[in-house]
N, C-alpha and C positions, 0 to 999 in steps of 0.2 A: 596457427592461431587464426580466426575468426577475422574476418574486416567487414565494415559496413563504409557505404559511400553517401555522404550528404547532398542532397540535392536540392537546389531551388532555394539555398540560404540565401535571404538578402543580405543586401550590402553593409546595412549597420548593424546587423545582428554579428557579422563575419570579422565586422572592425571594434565591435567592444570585445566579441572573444579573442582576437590578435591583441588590441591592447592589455586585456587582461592575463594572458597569458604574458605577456612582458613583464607586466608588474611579479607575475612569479618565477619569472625565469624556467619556463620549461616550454616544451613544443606545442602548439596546437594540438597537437593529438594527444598527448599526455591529459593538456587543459580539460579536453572535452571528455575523455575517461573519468577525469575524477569528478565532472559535472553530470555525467551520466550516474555514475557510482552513489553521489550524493542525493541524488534525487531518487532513486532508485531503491536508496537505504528509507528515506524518508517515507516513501509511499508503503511499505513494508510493513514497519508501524502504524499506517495509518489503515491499513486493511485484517487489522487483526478488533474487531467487532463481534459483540457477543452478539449470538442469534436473538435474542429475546430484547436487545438491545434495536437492535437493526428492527422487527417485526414493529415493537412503539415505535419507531420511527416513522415506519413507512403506512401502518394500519390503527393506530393510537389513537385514544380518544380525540385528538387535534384534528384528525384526518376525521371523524364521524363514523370511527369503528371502535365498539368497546368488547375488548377480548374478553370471554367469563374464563374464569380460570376450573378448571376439572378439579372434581375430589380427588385431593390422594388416598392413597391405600394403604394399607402396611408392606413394609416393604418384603420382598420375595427373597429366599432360601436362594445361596448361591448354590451354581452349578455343582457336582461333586468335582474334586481334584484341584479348584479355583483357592486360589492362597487368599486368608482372611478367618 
């Protein structure tokens, strides 16, 4: 399995993960697994953004860009052999 080595932790960051791994009763390395795992879960969710969501965001009339939106069309004949 996989190891990574921490470097350059300071010293209170190093002493509230020891302490709080006490309050759970498990190893430091277990701790910092499920602290990687949680945050990791977290950001997952947080990067599932719709494009046209993200696009106002970042190009929206707030920012001094106003998107015109295209005509649609009728929509087009599926491919032959495509289920539908």
């Amino acid at each position: 399995m996989p190891a990574i080595t921490t470097r350059n932790l300071d010293d209170a960051l190093k002493t509230r993960l020891r302490l709080q791994t006490a309050r759970h009763g498990q190893s430091m390395e277990e701790e910092a697994r499920q602290l990687l795992r949680r945050g990791l879960d977290q950001d997952a969710g947080a990067g599932q953004v719709r494009l046209t969501v993200l696009a106002q965001t970042l190009f929206g009339p707030a920012h001094g860009l106003e998107l015109a939106l295209l005509p649609r069309g009728p929509p087009r004949d599926l491919p032959a052999g495509w289920p539908g």
